[in-house]
Backbone as CSV, one residue per row, in Angstrom:
resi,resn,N_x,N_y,N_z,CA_x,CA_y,CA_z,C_x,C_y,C_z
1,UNK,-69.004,-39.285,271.778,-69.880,-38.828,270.722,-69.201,-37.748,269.872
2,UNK,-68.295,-36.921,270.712,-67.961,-36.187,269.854,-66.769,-36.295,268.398
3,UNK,-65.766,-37.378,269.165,-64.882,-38.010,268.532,-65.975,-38.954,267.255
4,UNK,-66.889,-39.061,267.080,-67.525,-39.893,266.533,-67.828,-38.554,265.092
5,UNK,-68.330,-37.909,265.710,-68.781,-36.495,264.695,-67.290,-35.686,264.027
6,UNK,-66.495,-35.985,264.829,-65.343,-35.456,264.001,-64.800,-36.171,263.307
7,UNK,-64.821,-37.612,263.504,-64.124,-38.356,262.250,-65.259,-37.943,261.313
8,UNK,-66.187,-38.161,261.542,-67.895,-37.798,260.068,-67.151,-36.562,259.181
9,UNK,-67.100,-35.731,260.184,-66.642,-34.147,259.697,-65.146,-34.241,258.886
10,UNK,-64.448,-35.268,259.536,-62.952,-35.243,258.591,-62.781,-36.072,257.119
11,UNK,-64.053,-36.746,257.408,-64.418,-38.139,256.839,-65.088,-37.262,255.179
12,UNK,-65.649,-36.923,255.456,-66.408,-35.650,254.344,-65.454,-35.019,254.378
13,UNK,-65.021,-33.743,254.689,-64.017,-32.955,254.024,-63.089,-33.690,253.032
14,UNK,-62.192,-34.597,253.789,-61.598,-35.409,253.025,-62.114,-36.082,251.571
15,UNK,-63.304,-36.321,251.737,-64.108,-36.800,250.292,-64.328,-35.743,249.358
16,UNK,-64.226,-34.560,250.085,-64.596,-34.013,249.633,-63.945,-32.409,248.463
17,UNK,-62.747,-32.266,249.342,-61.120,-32.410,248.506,-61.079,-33.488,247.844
18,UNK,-61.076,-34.626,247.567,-60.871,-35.699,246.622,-61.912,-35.120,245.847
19,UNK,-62.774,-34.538,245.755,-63.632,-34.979,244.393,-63.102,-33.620,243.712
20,UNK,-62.909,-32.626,244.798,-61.950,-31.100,244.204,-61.416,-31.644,243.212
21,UNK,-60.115,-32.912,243.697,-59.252,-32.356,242.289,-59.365,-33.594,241.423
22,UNK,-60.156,-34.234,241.717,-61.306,-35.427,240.512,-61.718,-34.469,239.262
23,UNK,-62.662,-33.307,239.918,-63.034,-32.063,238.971,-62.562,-31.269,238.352
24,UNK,-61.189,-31.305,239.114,-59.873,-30.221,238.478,-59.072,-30.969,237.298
25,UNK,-59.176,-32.322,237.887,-58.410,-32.530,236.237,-59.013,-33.393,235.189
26,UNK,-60.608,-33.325,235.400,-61.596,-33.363,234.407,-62.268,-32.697,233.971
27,UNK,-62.069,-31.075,234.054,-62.912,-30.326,234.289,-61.753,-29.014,233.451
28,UNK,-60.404,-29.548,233.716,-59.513,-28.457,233.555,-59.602,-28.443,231.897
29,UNK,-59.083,-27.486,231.132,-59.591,-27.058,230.124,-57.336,-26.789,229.575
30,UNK,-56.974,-25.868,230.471,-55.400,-26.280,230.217,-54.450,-26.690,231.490
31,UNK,-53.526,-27.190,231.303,-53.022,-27.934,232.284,-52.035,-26.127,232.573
32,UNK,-51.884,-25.705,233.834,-50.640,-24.804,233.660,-49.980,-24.857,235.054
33,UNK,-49.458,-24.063,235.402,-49.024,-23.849,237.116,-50.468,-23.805,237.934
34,UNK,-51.129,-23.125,237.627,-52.415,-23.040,238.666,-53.334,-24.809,238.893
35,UNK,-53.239,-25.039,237.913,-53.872,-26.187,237.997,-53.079,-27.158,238.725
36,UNK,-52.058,-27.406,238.868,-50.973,-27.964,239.133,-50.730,-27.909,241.288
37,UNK,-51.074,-26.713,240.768,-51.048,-26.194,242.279,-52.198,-26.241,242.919
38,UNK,-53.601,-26.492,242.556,-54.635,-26.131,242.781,-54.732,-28.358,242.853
39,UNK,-54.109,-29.025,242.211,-53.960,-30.536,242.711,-53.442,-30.977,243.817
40,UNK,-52.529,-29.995,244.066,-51.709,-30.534,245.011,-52.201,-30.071,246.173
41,UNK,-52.723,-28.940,246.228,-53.344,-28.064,247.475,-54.770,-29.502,247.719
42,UNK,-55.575,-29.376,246.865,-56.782,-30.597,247.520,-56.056,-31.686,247.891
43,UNK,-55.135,-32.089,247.296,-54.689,-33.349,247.342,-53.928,-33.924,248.615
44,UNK,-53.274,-32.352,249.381,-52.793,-32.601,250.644,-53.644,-32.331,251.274
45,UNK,-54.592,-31.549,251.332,-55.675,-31.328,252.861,-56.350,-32.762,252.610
46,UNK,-56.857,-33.702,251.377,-57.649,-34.875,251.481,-56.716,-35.694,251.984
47,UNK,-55.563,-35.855,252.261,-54.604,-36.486,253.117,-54.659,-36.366,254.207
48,UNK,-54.129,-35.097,254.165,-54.959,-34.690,255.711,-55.994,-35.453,256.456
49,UNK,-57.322,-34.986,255.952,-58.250,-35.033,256.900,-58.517,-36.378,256.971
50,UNK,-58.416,-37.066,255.357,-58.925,-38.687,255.965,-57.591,-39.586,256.727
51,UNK,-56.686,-39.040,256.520,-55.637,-39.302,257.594,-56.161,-39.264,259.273
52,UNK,-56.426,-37.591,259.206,-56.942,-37.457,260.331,-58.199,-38.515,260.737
53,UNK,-59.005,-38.813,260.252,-60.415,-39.830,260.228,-59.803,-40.974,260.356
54,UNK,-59.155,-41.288,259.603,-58.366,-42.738,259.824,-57.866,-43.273,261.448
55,UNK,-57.523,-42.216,261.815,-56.281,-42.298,263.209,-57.068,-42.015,264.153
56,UNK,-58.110,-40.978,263.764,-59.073,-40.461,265.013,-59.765,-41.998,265.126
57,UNK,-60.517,-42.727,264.132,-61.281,-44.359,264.208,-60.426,-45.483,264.593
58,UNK,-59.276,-45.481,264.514,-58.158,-46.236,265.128,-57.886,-46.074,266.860
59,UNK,-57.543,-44.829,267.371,-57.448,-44.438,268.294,-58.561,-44.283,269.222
60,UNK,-60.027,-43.987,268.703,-61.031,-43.365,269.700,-61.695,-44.361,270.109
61,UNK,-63.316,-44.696,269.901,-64.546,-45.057,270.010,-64.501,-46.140,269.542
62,UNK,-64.668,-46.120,267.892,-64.374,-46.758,266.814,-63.290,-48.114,266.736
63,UNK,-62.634,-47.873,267.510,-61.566,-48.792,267.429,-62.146,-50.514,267.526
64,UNK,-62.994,-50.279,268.092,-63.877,-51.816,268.615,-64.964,-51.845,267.733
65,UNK,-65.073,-51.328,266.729,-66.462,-51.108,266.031,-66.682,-52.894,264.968
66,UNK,-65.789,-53.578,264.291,-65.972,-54.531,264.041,-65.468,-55.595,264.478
67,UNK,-65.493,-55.749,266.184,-64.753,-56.705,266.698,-65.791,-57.299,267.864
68,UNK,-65.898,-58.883,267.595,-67.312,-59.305,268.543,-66.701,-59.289,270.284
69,UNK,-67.909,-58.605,270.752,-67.927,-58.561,272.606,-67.637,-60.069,273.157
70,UNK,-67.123,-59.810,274.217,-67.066,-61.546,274.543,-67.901,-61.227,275.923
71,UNK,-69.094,-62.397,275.896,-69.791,-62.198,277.130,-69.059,-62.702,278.114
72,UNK,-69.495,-61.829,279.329,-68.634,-62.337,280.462,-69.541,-63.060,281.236
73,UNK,-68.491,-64.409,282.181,-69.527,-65.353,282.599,-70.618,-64.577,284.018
74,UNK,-71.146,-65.069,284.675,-71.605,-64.169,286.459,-70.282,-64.401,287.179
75,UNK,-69.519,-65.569,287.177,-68.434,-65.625,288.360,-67.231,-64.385,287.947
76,UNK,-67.345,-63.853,286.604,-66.094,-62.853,286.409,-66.293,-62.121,286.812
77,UNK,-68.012,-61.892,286.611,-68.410,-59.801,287.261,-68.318,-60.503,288.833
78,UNK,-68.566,-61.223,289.763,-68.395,-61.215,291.038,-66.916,-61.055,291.254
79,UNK,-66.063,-61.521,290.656,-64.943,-61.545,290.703,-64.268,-59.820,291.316
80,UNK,-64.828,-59.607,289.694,-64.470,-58.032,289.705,-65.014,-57.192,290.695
81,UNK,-66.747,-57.522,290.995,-67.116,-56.458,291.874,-66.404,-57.073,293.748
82,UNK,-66.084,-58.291,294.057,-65.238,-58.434,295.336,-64.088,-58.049,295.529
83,UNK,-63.169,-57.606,294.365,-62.373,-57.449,294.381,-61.847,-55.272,294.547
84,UNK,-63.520,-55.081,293.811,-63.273,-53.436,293.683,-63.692,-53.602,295.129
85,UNK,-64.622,-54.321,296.500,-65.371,-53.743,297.517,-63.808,-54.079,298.207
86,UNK,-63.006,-54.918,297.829,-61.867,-54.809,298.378,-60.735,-53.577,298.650
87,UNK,-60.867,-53.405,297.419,-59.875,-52.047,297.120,-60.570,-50.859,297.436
88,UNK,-61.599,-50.809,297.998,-62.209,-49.527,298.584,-62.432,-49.226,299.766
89,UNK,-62.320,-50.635,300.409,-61.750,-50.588,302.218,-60.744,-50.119,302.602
């Protein structure tokens, strides 16, 4: 659950630097060093974080999120559970 709330949390930030410098260079009035710098600064933390979101949904929970379950038949779970009462003797 928690890995679930931190991609959310990286997932937004990240959107949310993107719209930073969406605003910065529609919004900017002259282009100079600050502005320049003030693109590049949102522009790497929104790398960042949806980077981070990206890899955290790849790696965690998520990873199985659009991929169909395959039901298992009754003889597999017997399978499995004779085999764990095995390995616990």
């Amino acid at each position: 659950m928690e890995l679930i709330i931190l991609t959310a949390f990286c997932a937004l930030v990240g959107l949310g630097c993107l719209a930073g410098a969406v605003w910065a260079i529609v919004g900017g009035e002259d282009v100079g060093v600050e502005l320049i710098f003030l693109l590049h600064v949102w522009l790497l933390f929104a790398a960042l974080f949806l980077g981070m979101a990206v890899w955290i949904a790849r790696q965690g929970p998520l990873r199985n999120l659009g991929q169909k379950r395959e039901k298992k038949s009754p003889a597999e779970t017997e399978d499995k559970s004779e085999h764990v009462a095995k390995a616990a003797s």
